[in-house]
PyMOL Python script that loads the backbone (N, CA, C, O; Angstrom):
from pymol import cmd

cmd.read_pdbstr("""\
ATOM      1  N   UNK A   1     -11.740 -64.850-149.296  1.00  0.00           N
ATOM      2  CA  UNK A   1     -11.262 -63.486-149.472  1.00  0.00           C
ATOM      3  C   UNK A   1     -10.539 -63.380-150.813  1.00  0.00           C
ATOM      4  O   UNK A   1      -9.948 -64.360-151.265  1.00  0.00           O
ATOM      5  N   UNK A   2     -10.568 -62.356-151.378  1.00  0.00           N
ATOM      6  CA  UNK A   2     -10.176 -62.247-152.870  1.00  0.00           C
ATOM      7  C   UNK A   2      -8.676 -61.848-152.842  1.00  0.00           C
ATOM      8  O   UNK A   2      -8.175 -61.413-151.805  1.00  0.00           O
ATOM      9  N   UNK A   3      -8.065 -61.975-153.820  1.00  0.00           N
ATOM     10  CA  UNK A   3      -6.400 -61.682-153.492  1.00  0.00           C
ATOM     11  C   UNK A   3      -6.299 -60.859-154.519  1.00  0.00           C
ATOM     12  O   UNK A   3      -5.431 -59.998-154.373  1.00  0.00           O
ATOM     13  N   UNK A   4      -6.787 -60.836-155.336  1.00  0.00           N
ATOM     14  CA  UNK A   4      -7.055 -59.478-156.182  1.00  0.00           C
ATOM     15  C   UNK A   4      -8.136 -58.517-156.120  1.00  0.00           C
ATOM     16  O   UNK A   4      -9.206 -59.111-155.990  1.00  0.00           O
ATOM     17  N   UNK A   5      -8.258 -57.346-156.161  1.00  0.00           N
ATOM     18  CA  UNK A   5      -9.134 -56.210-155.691  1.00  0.00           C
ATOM     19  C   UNK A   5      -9.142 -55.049-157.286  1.00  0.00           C
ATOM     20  O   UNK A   5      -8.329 -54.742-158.157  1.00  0.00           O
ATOM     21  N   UNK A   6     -10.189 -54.809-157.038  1.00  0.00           N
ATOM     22  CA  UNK A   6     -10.470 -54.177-158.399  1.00  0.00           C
ATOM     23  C   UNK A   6      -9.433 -52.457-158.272  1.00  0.00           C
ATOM     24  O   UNK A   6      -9.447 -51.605-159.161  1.00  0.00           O
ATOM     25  N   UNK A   7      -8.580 -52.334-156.856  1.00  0.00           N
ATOM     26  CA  UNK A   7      -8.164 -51.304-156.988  1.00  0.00           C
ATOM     27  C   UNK A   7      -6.520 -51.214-157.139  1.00  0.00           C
ATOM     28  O   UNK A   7      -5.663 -50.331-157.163  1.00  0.00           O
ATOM     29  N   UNK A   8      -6.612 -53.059-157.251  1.00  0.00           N
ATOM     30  CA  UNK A   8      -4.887 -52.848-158.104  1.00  0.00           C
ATOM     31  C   UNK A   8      -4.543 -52.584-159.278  1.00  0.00           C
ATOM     32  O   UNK A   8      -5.299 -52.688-160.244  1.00  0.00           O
ATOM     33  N   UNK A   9      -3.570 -52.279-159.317  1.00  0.00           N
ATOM     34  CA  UNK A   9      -3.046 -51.622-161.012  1.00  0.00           C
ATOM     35  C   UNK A   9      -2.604 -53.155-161.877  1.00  0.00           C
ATOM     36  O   UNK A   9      -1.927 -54.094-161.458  1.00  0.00           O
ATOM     37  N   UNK A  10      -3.239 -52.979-163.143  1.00  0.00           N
ATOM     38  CA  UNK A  10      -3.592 -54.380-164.378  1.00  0.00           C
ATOM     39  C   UNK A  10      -1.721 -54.789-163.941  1.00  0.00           C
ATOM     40  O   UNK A  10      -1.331 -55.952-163.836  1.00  0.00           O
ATOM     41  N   UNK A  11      -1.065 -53.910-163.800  1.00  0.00           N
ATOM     42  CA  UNK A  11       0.414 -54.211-163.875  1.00  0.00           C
ATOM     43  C   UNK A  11       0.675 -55.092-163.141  1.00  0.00           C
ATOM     44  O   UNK A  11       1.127 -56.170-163.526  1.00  0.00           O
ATOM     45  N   UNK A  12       0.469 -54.837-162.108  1.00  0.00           N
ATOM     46  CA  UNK A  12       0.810 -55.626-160.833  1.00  0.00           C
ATOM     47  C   UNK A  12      -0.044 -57.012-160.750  1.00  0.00           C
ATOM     48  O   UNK A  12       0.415 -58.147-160.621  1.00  0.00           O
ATOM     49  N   UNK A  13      -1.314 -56.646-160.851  1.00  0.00           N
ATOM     50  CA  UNK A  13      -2.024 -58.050-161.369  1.00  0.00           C
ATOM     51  C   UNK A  13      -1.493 -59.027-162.400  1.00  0.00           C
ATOM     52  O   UNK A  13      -1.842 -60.205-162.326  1.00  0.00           O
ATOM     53  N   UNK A  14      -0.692 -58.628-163.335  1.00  0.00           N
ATOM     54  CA  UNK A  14      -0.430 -59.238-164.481  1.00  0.00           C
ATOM     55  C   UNK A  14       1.389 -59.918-164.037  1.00  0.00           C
ATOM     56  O   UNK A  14       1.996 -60.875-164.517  1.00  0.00           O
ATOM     57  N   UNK A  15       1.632 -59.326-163.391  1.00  0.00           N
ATOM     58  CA  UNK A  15       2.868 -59.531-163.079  1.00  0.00           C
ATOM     59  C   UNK A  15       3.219 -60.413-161.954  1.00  0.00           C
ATOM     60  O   UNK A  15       4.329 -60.942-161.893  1.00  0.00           O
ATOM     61  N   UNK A  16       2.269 -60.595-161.022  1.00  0.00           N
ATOM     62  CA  UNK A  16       2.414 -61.016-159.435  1.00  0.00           C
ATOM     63  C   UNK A  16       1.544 -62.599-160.635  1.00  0.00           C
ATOM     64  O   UNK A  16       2.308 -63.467-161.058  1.00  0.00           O
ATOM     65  N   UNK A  17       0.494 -62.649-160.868  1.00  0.00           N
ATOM     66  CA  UNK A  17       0.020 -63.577-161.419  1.00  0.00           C
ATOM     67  C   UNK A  17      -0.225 -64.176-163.185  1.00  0.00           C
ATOM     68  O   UNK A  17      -1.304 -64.306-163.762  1.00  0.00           O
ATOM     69  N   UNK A  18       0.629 -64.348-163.519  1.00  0.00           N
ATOM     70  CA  UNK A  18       0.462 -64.308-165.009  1.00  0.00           C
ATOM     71  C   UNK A  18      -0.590 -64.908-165.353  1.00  0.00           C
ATOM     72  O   UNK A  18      -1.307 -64.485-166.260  1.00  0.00           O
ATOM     73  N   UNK A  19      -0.780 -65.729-164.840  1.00  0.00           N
ATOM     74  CA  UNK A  19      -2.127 -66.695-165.084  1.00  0.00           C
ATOM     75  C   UNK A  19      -3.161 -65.892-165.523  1.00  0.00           C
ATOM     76  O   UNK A  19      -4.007 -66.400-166.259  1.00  0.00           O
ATOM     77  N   UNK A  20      -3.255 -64.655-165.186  1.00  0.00           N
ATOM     78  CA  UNK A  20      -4.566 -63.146-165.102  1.00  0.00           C
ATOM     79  C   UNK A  20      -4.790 -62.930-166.535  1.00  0.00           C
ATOM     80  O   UNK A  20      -5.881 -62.598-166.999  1.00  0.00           O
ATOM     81  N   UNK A  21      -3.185 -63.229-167.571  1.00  0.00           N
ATOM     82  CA  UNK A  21      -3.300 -62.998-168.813  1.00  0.00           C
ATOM     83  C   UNK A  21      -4.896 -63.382-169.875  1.00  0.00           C
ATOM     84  O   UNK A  21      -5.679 -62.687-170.524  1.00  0.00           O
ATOM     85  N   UNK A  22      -4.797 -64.483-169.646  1.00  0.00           N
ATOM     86  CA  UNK A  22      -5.741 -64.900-170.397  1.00  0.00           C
ATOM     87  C   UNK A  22      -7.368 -64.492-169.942  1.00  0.00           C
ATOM     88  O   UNK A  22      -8.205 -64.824-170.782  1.00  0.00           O
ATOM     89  N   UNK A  23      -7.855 -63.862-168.802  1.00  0.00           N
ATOM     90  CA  UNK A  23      -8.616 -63.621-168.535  1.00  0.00           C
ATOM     91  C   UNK A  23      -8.881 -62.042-168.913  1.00  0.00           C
ATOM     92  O   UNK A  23      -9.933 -61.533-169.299  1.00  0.00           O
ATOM     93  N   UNK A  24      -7.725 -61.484-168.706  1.00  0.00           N
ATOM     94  CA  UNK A  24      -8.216 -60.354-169.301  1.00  0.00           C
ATOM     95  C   UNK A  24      -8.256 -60.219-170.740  1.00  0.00           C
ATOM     96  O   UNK A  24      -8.882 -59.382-171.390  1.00  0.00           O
ATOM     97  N   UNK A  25      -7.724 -60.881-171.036  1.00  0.00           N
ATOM     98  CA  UNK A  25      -7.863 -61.539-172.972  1.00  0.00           C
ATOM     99  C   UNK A  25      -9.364 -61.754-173.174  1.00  0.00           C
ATOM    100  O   UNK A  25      -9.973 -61.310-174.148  1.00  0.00           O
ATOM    101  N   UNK A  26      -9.859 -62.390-172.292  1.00  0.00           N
ATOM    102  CA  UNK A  26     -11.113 -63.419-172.415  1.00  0.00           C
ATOM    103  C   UNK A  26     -11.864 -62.122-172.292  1.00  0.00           C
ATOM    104  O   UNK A  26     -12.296 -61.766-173.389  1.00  0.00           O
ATOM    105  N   UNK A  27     -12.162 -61.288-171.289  1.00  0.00           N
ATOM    106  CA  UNK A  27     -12.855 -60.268-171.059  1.00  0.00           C
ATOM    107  C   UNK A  27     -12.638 -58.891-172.031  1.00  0.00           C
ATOM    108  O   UNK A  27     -13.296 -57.888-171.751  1.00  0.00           O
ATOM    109  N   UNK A  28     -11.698 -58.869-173.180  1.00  0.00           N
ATOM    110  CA  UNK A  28     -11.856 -57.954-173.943  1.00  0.00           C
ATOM    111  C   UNK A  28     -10.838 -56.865-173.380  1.00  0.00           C
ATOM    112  O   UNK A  28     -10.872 -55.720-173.830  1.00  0.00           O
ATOM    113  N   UNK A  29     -10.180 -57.134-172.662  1.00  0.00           N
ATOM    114  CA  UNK A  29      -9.277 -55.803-172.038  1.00  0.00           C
ATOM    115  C   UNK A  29      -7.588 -56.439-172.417  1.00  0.00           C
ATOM    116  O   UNK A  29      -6.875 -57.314-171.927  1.00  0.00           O
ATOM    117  N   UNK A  30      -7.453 -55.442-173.572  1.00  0.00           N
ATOM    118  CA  UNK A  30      -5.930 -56.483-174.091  1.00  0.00           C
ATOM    119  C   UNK A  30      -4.903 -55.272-173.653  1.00  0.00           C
ATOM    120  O   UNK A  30      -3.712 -55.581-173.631  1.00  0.00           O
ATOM    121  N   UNK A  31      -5.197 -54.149-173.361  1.00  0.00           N
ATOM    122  CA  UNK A  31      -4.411 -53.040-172.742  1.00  0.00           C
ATOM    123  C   UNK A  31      -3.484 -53.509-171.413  1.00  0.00           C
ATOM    124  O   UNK A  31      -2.991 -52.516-170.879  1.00  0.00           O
ATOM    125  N   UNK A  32      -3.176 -54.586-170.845  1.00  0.00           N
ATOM    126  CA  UNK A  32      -2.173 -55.008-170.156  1.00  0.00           C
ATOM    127  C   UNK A  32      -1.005 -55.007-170.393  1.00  0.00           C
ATOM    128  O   UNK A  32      -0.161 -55.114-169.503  1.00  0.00           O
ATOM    129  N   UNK A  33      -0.727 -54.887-171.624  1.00  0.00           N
ATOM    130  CA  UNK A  33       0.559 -54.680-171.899  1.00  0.00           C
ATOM    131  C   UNK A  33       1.434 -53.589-172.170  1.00  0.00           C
ATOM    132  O   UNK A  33       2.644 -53.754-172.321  1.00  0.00           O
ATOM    133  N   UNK A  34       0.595 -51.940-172.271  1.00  0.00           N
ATOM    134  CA  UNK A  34       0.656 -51.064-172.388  1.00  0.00           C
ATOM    135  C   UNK A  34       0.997 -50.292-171.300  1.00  0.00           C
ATOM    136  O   UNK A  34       0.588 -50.581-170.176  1.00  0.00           O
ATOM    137  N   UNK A  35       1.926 -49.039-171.582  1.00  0.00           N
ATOM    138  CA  UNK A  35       2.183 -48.091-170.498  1.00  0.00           C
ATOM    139  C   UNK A  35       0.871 -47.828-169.472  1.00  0.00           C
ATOM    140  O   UNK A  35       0.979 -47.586-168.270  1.00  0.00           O
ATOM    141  N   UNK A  36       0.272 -47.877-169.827  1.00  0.00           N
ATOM    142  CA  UNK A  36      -0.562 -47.225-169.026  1.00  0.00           C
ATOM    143  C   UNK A  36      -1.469 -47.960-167.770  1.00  0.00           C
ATOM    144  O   UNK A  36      -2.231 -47.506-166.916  1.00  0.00           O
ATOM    145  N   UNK A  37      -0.971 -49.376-168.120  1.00  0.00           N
ATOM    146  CA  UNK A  37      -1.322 -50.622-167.082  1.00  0.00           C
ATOM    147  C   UNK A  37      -0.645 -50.529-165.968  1.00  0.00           C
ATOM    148  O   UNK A  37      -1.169 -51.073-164.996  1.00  0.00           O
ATOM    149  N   UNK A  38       0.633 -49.864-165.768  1.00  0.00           N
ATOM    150  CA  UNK A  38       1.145 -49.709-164.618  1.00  0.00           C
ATOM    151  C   UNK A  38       0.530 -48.732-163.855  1.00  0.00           C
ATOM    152  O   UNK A  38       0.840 -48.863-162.671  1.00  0.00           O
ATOM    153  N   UNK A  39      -0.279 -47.729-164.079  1.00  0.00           N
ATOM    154  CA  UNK A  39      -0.661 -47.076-163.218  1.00  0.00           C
ATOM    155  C   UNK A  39      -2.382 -47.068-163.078  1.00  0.00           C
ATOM    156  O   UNK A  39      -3.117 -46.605-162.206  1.00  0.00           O
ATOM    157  N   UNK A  40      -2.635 -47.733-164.230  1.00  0.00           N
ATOM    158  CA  UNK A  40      -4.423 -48.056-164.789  1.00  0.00           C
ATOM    159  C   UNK A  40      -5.141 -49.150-163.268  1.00  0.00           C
ATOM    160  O   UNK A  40      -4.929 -50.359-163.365  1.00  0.00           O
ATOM    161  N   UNK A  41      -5.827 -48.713-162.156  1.00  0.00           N
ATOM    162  CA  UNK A  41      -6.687 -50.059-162.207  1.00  0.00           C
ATOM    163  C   UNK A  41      -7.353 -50.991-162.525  1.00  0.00           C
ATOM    164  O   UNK A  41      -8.130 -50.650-163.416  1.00  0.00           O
ATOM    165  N   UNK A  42      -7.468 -52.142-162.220  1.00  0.00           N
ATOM    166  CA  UNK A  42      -8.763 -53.037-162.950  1.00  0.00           C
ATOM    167  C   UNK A  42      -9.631 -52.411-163.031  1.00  0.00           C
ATOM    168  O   UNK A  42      -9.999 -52.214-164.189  1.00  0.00           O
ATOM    169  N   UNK A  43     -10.591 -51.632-161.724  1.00  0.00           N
ATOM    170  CA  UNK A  43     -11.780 -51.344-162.220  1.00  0.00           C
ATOM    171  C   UNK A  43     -11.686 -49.981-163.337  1.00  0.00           C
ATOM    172  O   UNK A  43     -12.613 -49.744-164.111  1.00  0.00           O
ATOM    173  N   UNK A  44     -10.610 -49.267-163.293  1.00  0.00           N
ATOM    174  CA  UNK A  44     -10.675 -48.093-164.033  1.00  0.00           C
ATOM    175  C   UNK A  44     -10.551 -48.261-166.196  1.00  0.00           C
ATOM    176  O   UNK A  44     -10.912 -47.629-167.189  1.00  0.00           O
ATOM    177  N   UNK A  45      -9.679 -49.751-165.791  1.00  0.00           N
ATOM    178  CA  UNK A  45      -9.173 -50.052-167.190  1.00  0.00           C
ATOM    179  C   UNK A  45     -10.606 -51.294-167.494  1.00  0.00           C
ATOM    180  O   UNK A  45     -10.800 -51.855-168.573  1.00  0.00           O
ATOM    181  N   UNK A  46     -11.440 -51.478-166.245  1.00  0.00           N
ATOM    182  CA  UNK A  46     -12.407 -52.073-166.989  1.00  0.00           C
ATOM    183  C   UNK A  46     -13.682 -51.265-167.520  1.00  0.00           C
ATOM    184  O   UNK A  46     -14.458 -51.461-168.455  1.00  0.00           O
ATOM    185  N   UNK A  47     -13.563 -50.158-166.420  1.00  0.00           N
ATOM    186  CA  UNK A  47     -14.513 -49.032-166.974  1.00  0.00           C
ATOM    187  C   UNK A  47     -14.222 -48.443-168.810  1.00  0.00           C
ATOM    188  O   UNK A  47     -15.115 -48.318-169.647  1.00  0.00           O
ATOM    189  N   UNK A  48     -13.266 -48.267-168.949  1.00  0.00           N
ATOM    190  CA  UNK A  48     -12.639 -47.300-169.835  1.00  0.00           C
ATOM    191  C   UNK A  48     -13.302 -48.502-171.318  1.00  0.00           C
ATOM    192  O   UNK A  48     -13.323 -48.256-172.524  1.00  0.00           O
ATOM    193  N   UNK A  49     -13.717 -49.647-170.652  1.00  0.00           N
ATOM    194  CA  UNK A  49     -13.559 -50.465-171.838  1.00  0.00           C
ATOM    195  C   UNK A  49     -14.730 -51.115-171.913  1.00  0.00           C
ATOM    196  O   UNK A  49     -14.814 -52.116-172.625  1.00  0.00           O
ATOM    197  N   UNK A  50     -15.922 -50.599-171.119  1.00  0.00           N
ATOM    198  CA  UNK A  50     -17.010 -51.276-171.049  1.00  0.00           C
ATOM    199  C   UNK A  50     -17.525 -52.616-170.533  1.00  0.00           C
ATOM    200  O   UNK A  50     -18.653 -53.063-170.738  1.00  0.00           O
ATOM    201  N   UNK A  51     -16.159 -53.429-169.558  1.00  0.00           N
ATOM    202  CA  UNK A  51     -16.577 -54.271-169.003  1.00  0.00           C
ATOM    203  C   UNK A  51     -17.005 -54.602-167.298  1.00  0.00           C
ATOM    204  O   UNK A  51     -16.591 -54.043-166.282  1.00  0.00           O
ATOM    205  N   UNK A  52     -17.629 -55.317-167.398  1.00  0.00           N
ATOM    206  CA  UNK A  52     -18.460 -55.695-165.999  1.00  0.00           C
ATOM    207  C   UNK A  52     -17.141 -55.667-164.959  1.00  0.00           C
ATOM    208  O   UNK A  52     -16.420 -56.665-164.947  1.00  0.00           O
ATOM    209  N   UNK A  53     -16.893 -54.780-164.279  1.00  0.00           N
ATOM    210  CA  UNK A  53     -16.005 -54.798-163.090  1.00  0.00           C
ATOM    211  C   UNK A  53     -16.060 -56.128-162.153  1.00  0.00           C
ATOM    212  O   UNK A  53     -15.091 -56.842-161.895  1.00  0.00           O
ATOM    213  N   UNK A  54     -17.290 -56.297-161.733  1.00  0.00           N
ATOM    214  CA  UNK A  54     -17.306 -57.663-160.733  1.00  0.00           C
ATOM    215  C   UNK A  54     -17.489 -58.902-161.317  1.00  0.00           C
ATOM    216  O   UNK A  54     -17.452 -59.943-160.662  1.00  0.00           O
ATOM    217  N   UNK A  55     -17.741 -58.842-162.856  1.00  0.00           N
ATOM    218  CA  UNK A  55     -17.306 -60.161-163.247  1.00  0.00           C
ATOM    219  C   UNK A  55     -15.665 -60.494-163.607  1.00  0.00           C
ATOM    220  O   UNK A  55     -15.409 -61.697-163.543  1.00  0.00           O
ATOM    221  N   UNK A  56     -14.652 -59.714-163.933  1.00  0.00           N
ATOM    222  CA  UNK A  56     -13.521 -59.639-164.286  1.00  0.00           C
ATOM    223  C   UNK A  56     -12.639 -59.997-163.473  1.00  0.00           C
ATOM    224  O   UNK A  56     -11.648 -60.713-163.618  1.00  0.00           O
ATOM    225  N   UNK A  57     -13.267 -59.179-162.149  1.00  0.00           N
ATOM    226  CA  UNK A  57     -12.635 -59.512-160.541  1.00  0.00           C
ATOM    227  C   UNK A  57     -13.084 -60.880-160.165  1.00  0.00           C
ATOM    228  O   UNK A  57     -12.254 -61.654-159.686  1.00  0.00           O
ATOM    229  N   UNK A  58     -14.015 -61.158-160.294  1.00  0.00           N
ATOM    230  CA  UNK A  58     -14.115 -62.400-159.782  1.00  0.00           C
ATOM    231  C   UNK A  58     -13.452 -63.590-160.872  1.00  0.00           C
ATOM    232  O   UNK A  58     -13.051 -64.685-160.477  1.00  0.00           O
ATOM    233  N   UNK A  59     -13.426 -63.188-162.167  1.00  0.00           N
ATOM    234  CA  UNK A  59     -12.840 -64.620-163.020  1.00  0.00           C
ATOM    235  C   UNK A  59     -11.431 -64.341-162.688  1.00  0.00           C
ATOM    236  O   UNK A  59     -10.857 -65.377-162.352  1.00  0.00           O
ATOM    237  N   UNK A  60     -10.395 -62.902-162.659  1.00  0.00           N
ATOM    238  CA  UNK A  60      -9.351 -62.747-162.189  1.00  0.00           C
ATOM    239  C   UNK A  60      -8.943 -63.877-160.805  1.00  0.00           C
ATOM    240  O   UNK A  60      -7.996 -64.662-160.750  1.00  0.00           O
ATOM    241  N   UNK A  61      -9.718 -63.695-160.065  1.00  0.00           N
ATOM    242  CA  UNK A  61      -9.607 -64.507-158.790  1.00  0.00           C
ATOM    243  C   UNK A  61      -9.569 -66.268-158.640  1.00  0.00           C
ATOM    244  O   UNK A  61      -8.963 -67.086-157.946  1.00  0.00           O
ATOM    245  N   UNK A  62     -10.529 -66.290-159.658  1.00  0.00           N
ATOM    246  CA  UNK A  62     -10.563 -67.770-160.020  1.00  0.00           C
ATOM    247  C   UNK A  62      -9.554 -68.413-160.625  1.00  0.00           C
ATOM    248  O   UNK A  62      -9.089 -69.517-160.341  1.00  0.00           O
ATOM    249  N   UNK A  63      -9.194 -67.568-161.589  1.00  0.00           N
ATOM    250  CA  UNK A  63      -7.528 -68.021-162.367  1.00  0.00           C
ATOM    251  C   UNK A  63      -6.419 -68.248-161.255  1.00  0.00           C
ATOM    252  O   UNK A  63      -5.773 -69.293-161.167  1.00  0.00           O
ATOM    253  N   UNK A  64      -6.248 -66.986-160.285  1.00  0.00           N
ATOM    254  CA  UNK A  64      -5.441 -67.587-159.077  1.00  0.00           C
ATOM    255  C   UNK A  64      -5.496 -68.289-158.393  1.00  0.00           C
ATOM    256  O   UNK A  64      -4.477 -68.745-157.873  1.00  0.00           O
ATOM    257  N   UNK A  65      -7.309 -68.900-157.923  1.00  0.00           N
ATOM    258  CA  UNK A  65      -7.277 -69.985-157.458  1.00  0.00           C
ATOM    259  C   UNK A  65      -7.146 -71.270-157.534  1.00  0.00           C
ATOM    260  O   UNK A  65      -6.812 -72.194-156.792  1.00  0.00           O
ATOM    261  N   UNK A  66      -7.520 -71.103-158.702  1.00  0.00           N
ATOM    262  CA  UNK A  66      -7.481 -72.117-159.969  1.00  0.00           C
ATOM    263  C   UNK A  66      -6.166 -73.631-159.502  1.00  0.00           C
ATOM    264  O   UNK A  66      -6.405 -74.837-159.438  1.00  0.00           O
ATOM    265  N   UNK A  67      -4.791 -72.857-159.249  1.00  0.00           N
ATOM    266  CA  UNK A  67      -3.527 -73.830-159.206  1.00  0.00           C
ATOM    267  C   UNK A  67      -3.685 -74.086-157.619  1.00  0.00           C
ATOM    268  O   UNK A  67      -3.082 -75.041-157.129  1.00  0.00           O
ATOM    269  N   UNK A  68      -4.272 -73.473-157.023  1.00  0.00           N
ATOM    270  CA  UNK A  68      -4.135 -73.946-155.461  1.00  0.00           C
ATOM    271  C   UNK A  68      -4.938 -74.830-155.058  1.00  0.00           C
ATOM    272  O   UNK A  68      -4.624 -75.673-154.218  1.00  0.00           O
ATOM    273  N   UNK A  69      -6.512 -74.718-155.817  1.00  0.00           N
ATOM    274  CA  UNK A  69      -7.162 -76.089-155.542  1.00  0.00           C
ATOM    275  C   UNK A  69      -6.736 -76.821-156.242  1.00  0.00           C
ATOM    276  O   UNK A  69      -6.994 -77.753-155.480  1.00  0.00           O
ATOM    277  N   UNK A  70      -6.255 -77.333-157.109  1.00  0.00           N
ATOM    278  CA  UNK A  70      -5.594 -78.242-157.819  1.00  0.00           C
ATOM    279  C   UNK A  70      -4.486 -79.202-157.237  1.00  0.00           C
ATOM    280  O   UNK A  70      -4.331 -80.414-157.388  1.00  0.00           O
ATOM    281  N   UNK A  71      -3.740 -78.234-156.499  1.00  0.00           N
ATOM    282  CA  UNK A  71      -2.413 -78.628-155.630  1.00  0.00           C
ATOM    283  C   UNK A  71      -2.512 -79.414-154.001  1.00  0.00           C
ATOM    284  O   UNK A  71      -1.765 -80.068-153.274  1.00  0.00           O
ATOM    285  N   UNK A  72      -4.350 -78.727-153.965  1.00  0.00           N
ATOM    286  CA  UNK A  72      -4.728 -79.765-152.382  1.00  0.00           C
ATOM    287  C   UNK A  72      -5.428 -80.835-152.998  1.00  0.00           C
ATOM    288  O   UNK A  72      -5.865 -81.761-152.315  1.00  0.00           O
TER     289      UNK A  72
END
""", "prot")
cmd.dss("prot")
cmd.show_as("cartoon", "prot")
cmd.util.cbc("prot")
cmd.orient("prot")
């Protein structure tokens, strides 16, 4: 099950998981740091920017999973 959803706001994604940083770096969406991330969704701030919604969500997800398989 995914712990991020394309209908949270970049804010909250970015904030609950910092790790998210670099992925949305990687994917071309550097607007995370901007006013408008607090109220922007992933999929809306990935629309706005021309990137693949379900690939973003899913590398987003991987970055969080990333430290937990590591840790078992």
């Amino acid at each position: 099950m995914d712990v991020i959803t394309r209908d949270m706001t970049i804010g909250h994604v970015v904030e609950t998981y910092p790790q998210t940083v670099e992925v949305f770096l990687r994917h071309g969406l550097m607007c995370f740091g901007c006013a408008v991330a607090r109220f922007e969704n992933v999929e809306q701030g990935a629309m706005a920017h021309g990137i693949d919604v379900q690939a973003l969500v899913r590398d987003l997800n991987a970055a969080v999973a990333a430290p937990a398989a590591a840790a078992a």
